[in-house]
C-alpha positions in Angstrom: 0.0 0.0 0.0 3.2 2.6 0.8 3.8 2.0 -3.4 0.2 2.2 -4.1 0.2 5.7 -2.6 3.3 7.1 -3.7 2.3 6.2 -7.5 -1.4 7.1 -6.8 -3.1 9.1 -9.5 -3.2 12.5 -8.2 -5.8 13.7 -10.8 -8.1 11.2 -9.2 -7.9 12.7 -6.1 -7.6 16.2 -4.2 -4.5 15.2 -2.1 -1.3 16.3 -2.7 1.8 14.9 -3.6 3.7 13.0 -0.7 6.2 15.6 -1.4 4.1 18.7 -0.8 3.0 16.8 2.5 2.7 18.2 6.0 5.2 16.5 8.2 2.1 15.3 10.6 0.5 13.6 7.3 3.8 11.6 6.7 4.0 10.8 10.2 0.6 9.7 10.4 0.7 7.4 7.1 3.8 5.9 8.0 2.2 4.6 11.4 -1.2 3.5 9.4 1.4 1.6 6.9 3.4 0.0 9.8 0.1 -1.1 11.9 -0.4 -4.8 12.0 -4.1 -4.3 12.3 -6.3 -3.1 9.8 -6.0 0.9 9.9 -7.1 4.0 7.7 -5.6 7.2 7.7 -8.9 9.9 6.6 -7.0 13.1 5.7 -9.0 17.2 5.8 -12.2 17.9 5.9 -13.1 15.2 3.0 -11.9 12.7 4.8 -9.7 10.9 2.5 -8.9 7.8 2.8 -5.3 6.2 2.9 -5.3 2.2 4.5 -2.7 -0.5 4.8 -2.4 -4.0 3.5 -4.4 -5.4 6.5 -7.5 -3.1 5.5 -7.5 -4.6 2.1 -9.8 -7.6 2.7 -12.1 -5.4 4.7 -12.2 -2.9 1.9 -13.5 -5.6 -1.0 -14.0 -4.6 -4.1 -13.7 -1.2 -3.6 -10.1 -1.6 -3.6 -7.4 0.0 -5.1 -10.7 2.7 -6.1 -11.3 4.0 -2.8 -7.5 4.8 -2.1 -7.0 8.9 -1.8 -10.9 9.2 -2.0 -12.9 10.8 0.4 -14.5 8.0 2.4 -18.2 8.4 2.5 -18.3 8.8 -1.3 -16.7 5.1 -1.4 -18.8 4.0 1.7 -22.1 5.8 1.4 -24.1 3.3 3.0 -22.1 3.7 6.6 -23.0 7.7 6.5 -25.7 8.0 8.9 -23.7 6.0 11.3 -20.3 7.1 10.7 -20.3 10.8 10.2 -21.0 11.6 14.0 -18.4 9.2 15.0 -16.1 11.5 12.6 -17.2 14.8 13.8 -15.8 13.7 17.5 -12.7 12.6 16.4 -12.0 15.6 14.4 -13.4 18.0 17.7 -10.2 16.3 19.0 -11.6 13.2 20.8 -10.6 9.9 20.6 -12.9 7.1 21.2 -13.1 3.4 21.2 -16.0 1.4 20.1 -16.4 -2.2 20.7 -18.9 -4.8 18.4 -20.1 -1.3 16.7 -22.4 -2.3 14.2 -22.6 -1.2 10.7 -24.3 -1.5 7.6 -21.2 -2.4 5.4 -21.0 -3.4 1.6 -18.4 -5.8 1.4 -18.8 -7.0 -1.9 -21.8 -5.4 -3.2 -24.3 -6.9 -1.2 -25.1 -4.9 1.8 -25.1 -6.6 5.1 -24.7 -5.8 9.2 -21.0 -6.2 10.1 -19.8 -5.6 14.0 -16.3 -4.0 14.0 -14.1 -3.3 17.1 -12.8 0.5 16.5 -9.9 2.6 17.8 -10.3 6.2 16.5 -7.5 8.7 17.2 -7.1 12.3 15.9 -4.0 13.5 13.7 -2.8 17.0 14.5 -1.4 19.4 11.7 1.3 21.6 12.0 -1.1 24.4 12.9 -2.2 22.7 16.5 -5.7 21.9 14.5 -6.7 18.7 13.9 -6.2 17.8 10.2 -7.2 14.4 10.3 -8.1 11.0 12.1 -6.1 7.3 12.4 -8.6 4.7 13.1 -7.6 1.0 13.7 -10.0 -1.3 13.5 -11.0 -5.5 13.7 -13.6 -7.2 11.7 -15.8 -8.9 14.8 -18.6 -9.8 13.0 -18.0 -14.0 13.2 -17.5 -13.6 17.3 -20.9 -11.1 17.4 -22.4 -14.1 15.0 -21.1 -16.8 17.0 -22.1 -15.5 20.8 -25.5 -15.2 19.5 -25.5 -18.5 18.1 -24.6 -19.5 21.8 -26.9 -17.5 23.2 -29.8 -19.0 20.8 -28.3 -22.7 21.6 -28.0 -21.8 25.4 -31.6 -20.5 26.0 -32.7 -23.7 23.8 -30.9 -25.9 26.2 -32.6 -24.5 28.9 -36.1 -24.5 27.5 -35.3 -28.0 27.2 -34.1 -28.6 30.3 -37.8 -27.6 32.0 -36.3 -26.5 34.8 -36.9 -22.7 36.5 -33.9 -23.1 39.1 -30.1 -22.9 37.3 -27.3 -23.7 40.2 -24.3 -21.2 40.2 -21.2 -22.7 41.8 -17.2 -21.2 42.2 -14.5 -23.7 42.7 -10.9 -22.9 42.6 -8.4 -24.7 40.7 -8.0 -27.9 43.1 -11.5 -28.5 42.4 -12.9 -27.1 45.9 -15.8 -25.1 46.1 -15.7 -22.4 47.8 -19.2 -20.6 46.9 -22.4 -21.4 45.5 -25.9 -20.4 45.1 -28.7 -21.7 47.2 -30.0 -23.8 43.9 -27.3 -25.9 43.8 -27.0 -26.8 47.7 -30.9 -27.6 47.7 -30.4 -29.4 44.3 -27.9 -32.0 46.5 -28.6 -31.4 49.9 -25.5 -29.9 51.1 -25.1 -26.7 53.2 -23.6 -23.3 53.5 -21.4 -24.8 56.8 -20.4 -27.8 54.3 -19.1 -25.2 51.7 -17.3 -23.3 54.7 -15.5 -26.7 56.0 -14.5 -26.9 52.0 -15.1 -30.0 52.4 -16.7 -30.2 48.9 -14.2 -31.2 46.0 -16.0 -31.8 42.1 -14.1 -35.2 42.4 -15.6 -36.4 45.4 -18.9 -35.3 44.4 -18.5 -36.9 40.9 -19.1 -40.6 41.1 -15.9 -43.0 40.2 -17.3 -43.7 36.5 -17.7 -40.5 35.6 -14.1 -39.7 36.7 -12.6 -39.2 33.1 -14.8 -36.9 31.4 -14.7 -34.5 33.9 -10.6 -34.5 33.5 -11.2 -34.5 30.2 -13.2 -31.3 30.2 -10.1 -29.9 32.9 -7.6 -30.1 30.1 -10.1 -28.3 27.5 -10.2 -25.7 30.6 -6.4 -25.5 30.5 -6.6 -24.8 26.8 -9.2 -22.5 26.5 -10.8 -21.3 29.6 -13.9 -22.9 29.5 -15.9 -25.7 30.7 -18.9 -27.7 29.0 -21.1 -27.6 28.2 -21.8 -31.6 29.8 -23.8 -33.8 31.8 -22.6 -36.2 34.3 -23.8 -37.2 38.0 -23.0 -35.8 41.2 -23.2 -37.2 44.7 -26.2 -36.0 46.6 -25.4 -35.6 50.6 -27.3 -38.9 51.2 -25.9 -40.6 49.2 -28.0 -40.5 45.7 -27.2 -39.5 42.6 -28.3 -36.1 40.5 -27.7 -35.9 36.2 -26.6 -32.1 36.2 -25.7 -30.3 33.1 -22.5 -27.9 33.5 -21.2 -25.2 31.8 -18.3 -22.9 33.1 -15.4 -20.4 32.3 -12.2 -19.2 33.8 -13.2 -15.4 36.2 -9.0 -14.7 35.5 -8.9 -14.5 39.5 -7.8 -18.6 40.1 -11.9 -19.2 40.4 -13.8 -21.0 38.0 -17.5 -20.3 38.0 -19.9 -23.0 36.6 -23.6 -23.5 35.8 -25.4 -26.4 36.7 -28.9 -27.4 36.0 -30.6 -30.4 37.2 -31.6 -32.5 34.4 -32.3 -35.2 36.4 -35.7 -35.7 34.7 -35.2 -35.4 31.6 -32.8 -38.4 32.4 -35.7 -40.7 33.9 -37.9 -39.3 31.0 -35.6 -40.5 28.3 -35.1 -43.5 30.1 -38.7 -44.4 30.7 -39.0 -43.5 26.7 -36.0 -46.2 25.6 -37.5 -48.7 27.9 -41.2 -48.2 26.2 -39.5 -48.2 23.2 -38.1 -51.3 24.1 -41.2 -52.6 24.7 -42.8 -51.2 21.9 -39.7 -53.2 19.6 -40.3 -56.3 21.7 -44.6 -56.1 21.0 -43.8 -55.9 17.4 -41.2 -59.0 17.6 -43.7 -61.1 19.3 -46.8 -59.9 17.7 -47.5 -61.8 14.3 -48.6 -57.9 13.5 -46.9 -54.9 11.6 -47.1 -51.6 12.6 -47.0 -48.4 10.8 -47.6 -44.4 11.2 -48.6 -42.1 8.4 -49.1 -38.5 7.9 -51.7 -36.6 8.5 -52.7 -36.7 4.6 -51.5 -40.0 4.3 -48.8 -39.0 1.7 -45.5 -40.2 3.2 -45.4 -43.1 6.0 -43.1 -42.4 8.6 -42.4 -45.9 10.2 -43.1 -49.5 9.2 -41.9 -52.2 11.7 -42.8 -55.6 12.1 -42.9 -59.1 10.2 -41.2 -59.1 7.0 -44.1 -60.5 5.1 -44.3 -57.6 3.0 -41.3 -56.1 0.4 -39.0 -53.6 0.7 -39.5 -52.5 4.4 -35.6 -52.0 5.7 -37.1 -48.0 5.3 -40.6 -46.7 5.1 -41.2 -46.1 1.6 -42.9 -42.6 0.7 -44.1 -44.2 -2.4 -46.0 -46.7 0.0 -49.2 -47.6 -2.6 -47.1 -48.6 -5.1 -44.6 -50.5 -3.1 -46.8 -52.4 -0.8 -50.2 -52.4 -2.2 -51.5 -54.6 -5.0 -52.5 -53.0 -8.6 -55.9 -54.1 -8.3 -56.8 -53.2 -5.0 -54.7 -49.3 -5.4 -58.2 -47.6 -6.2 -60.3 -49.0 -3.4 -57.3 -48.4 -0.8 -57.1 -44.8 -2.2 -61.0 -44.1 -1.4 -61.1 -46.0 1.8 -58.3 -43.8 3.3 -59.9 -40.6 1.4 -62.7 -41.2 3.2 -60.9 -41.8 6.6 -59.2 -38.6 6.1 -62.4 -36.5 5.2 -64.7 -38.2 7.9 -61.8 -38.4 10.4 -62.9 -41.8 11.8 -60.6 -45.0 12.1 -59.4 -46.5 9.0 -60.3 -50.6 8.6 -59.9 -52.5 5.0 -58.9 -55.5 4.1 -56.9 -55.6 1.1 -54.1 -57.8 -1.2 -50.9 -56.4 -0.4 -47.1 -57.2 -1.9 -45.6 -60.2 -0.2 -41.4 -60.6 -0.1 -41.5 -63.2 -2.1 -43.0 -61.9 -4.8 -46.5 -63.2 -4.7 -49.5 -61.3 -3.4 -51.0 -62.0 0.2 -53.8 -60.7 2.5 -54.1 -57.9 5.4 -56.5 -56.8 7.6 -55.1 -52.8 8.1 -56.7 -50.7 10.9 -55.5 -47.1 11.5 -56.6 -44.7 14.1 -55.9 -40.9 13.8 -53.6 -39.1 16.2 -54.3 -35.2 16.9 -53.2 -32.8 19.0 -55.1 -30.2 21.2 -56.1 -28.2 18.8 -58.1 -31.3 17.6 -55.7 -31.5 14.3 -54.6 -34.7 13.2 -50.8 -35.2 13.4 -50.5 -38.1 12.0 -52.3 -41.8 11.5 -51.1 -44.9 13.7 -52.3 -48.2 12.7 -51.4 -52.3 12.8 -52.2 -54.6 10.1 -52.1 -58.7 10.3 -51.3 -61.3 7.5 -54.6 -62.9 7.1 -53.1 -64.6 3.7 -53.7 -68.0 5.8 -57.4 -67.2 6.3 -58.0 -65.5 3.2 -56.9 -69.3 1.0 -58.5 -71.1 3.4 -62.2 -69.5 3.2 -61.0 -69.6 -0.6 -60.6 -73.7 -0.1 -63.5 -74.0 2.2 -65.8 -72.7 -0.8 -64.0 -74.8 -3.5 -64.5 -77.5 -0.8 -68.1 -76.7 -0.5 -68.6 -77.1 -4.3 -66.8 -80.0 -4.6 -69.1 -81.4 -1.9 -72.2 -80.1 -3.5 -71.1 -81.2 -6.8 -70.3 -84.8 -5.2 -74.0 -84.5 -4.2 -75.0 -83.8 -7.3 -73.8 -86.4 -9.2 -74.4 -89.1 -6.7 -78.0 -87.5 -7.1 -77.6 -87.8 -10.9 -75.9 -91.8 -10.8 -79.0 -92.7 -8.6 -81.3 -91.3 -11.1 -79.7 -92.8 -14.0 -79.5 -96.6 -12.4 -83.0 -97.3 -13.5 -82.8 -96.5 -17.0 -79.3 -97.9 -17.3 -80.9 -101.1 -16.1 -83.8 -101.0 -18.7 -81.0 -99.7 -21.6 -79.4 -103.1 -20.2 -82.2 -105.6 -20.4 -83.8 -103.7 -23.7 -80.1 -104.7 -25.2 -80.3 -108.6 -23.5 -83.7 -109.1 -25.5 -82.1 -107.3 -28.9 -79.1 -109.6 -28.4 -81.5 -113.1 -28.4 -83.3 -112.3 -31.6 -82.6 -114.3 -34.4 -83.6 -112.4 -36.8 -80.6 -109.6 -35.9 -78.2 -109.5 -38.6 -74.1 -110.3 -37.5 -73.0 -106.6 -38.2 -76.2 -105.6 -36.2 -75.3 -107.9 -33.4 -72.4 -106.9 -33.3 -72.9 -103.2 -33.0 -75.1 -104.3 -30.0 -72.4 -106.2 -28.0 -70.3 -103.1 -28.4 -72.9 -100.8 -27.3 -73.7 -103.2 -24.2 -70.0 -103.1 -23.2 -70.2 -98.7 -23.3 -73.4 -98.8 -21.1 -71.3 -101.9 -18.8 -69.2 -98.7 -18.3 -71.4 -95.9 -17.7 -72.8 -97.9 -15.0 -69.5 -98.7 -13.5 -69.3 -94.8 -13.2 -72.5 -94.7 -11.5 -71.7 -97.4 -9.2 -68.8 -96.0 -8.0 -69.7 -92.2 -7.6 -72.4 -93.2 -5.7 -69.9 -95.5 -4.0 -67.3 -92.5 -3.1 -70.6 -90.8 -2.1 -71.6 -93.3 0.9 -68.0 -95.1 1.6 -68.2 -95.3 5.1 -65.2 -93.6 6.5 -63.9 -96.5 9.0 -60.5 -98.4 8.7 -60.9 -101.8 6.9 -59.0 -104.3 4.7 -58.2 -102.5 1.4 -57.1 -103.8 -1.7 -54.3 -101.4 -2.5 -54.3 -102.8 -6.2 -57.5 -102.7 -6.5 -57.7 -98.8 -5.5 -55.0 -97.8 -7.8 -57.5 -99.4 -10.8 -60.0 -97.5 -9.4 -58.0 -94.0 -9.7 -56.7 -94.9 -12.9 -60.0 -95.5 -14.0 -61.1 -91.9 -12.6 -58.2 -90.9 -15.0 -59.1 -92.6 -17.9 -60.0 -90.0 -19.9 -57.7 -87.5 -19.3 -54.7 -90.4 -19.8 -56.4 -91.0 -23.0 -56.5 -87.0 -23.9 -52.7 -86.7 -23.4 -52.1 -90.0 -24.9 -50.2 -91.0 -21.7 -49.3 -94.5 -21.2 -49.6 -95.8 -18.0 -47.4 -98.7 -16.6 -48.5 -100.7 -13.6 -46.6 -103.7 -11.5 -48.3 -104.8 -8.9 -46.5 -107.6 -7.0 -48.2 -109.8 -4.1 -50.8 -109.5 -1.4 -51.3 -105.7 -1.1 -54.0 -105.5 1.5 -53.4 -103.0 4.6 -56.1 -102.1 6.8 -57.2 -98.2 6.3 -59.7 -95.9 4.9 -60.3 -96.7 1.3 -61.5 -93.4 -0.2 -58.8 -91.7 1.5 -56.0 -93.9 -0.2 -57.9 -93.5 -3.1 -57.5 -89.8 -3.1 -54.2 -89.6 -2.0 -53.7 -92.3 -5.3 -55.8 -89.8 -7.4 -53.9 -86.2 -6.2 -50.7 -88.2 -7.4 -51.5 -89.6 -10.7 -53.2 -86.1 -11.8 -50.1 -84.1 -10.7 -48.1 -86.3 -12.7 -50.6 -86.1 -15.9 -50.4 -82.2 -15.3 -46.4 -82.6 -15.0 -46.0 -84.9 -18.4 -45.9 -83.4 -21.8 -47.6 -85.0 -24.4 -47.3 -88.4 -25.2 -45.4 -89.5 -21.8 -46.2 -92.2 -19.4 -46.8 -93.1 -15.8 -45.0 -95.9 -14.0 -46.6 -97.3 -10.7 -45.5 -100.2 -8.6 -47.0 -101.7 -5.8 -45.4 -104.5 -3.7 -45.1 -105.7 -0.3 -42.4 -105.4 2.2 -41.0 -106.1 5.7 -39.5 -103.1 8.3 -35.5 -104.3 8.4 -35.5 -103.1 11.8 -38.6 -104.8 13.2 -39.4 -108.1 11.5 -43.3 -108.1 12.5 -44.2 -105.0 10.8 -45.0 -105.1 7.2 -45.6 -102.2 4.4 -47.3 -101.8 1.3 -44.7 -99.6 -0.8 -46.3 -97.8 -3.5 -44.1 -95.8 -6.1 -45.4 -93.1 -8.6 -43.2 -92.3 -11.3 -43.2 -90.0 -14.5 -41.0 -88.3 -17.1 -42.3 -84.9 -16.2 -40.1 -81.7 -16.1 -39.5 -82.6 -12.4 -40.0 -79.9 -8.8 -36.8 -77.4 -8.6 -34.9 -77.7 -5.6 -35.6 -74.3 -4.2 -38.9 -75.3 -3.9 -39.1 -79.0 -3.0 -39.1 -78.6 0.6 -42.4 -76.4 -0.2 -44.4 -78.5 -1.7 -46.6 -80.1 1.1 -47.3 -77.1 2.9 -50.9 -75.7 2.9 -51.8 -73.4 -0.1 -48.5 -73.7 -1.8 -48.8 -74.5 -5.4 -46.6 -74.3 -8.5 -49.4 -74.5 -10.9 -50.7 -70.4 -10.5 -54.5 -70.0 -10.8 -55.0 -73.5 -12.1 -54.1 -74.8 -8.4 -55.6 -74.8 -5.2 -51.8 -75.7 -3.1 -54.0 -78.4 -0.7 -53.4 -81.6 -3.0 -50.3 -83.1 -1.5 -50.7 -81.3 1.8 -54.1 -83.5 2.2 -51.4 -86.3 0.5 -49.2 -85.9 3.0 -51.9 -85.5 6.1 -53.9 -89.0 4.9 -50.5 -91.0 4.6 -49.3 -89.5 8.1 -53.0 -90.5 10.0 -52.6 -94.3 8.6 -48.8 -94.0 9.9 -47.6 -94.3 6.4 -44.3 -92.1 5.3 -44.7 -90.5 1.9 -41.3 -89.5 0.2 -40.3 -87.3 -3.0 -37.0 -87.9 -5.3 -37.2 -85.1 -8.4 -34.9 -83.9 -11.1 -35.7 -80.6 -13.2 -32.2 -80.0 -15.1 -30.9 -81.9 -17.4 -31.9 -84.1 -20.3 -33.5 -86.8 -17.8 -36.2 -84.7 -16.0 -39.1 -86.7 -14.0 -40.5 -86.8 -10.0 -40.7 -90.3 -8.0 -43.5 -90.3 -4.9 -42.5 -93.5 -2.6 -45.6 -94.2 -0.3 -45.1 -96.7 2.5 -48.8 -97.9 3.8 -48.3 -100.4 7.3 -50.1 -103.4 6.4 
């Protein structure tokens, strides 16, 4: 800056020359040049301004302009505040202003700045003051910071919710030595205990809580100050009080400290972690989700509970589509519109997402929250799985057709028995006439041996109808027939071949409708596994336990050339309601498989392969004679 004013412009500018300067004027700008702090020489009634190299960055853009300038035409904005501060100085006062405010351009934008100001006058030659030397610090970051802490400090003790603040002065050895009445009714000591200084902060200060408090000593060393920090302190009887400290060094070997007792707020936030606690360990156990919404239902704000649904590591604000199914979007949408409008509790069950991809079943109920102004804060509700019930009201009404479709066509074998008898003698008669031409007769015989077969069908559905449901000798051979024959049509349809070796005396004692279904649910899955064209292996034969010699079984294997179970799903397949076969399947065929072979103590086991060029699925049942 001493080059910048010796080579300044003088036509820009009504000082003169440094050559034609006053002695006093040199003085004075060599001590503005040589100042470490930022400093300004303002020269004559103009006030024009000369600064150093440490008032550049508080000068901005207005430098190298402003140098030699009279300094309210560069720093209009500062007039109103600045100009009586001037007119002391040059009446010869000096003055000192500390955190004086200003509004100050710095670079362009005008905004409040707190400087720290020295402002002495600079006497001419003639005795008159010809000018002023001000020396100034740019405070505004510490003016901005202690109100930051003063903000942060009254928050803290809003948040406290406590009206009594302890005041306590120790010296450096940790004694007290003085304190407010707060603090000794706070712990229960007194002004005589204070007088004996028999209180020290690290006998007061329980064992564990030892370190921080040296740890906050050494930040005192370093900067003077204390906190602030929460610890406990020993009450006079021997319980403990959570205080909150803050302190600073007086400069006289004291140390004063605040304490508040925050002892509540402790208990509070400990009750609140152990409901919470709770609250985690209700959803763990309960076979429930639960989840909180906004007050518009727009963004959910927690989701915790059983994983039955995708996506939930974090509440998804896009919850409709992520947990809700297409088809059931719409009707969600209006039930919660409605909920909102009429402000009542929200109940609906609905097809939600599942984790594994498929779709299940909840039953969702929410209940607004609102505060005392009546407004609703938000919505809290719990929704159960109710996949479970949902399939098995779904089976119970296939199940009831079934059953009335049983009725019906026993009803409709009963009513066909009599003419199937008459069709059967009217063909007995046709066949003795003697006067029936060969092709004729023969046409007959084949027409006799169709209606032998239609009344086989009504024989046994109105057998499966009224099989009594007791335990007795069954033919294991002969019920296998008896499914196949069920089958016959579709076999035929697929053109599957079916292959059966049935080896010895194959009688067990057990329900026989029940084995015949459990023979029937196998042979369909493996006509629905087996491409055109296949075939169907199934051996029956009899064998003895190797481990115990008196018990026998009736193994019977199931076999086809199908495209097999995958392995990731194999240990599925005789749960309830799980089915590999989409719409077309109801997922209760080999779980009722499974149940009838357990409740005659059979065993019923599954070998499958679905890679490779040899595909195919073996069912191994073993019946106890």
């Amino acid at each position: 800056m001493a080059r910048a004013i010796r080579e300044l412009d003088r036509s820009a500018t009504a000082a003169d020359t440094p050559e034609a300067w006053p002695f006093a004027l040199r003085a004075a700008i060599d001590t503005m040049l040589g100042c470490a702090f930022p400093a300004t020489l303002q020269w004559g009634p103009e006030l024009l301004l000369f600064y150093n190299d440490a008032y550049i960055p508080m000068i901005g853009e207005r430098h190298p302009a402003a140098l030699g300038r009279p300094i309210l035409e560069t720093f209009p904005e500062i007039a109103e505040t600045y100009r009586p501060i001037a007119d002391k100085v040059l009446a010869g006062e000096s003055l000192s202003l500390v955190r004086q405010p200003f509004r100050y351009a710095l670079n362009r934008a005008v905004e409040e700045r707190w400087f720290d100001l020295s402002y002495s006058p600079v006497y001419a030659e003639s005795g008159n003051v010809g000018g002023l030397l001000a020396i100034g610090v740019d405070v505004t970051e510490g003016v901005i910071a202690d109100r930051e802490r003063a903000v942060a400090q009254a928050r803290l003790r809003r948040v406290q919710e406590t009206d009594a603040v302890g005041l306590i002065f120790f010296d450096y050895t940790g004694t007290i030595i003085d304190s407010n009445d707060v603090f000794l009714k706070t712990l229960g000591y007194s002004r005589e205990d204070i007088a004996g200084r028999k209180l020290n902060w690290r006998v007061l200060t329980p064992p564990e809580w030892v370190a921080i408090s040296e740890q906050q000593m050494e930040r005192f060393a370093i900067e003077g100050r204390i906190g602030p920090y929460e610890k406990q302190y020993f009450c006079k009887d021997g319980s403990r009080r959570w205080m909150a400290f803050a302190g600073r060094d007086l400069g006289d070997g004291t140390i004063a400290e605040y304490c508040i007792d925050v002892t509540d707020r402790h208990a509070a936030e400990e009750a609140s972690q152990a409901a919470e606690q709770r609250f985690r360990a209700l959803v763990e156990a309960t076979s429930d989700f639960v989840y909180s919404m906004s007050p518009d239902w727009s963004e959910m704000y927690q989701l915790r509970g059983r994983d039955f649904l995708r996506g939930t590591a974090e509440p998804d604000r896009n919850w409709m589509e992520t947990y809700i199914h297409p088809e059931d979007r719409e009707m969600v949408a209006r039930s919660v519109a409605e909920a909102i409008r009429n402000r009542h509790t929200f109940v609906m069950e609905h097809r939600v997402l599942r984790a594994d991809g498929s779709s299940g079943w909840t039953l969702s109920r929410a209940v607004p929250l609102t505060n005392e102004q009546g407004e609703v804060t938000a919505w809290f509700g719990a929704a159960s799985d109710i996949t479970a019930r949902k399939q098995a009201e779904e089976a119970l009404v296939r199940s009831e057709k079934l059953a009335t479709l049983g009725r019906l066509a026993a009803a409709i074998a009963h009513e066909i028995n009599n003419p199937l008898e008459s069709l059967t003698n009217l063909l007995y008669l046709i066949q003795g006439s003697q006067a029936l031409p060969a092709d004729a007769r023969e046409y007959v015989r084949a027409a006799d041996r169709e209606l032998q077969r239609v009344a086989q069908i009504a024989r046994q559905s109105l057998g499966f109808y009224r099989e009594n449901s007791a335990p007795g000798p069954s033919d294991v051979g002969q019920l296998l027939e008896e499914a196949a024959d069920l089958l016959r049509g579709k076999l035929a349809a697929k053109d599957v071949q079916l292959q059966k070796e049935l080896l010895g005396d194959l009688t067990v004692t057990a329900v026989s409708g029940e084995l015949r279904q459990v023979f029937c649910n196998l042979l369909s899955n493996s006509l629905d596994a087996l491409p055109h064209a296949g075939a169907i292996r199934i051996r029956a034969t009899r064998r003895r336990d190797r481990r115990r010699q008196d018990r026998e079984y009736v193994v019977v294997t199931i076999a086809d050339g199908g495209r097999g179970i995958d392995a990731n799903v194999r240990a599925r397949i005789f749960d309830p309601f799980f089915t590999t076969k989409g719409n077309q399947g109801t997922g209760l065929g080999l779980w009722v498989t499974h149940q009838l072979v357990a409740k005659h103590g059979g065993r019923i086991r599954v070998r499958s392969r679905s890679r490779g060029s040899k595909t195919g699925t073996a069912f191994s049942l073993s019946i106890p004679v």
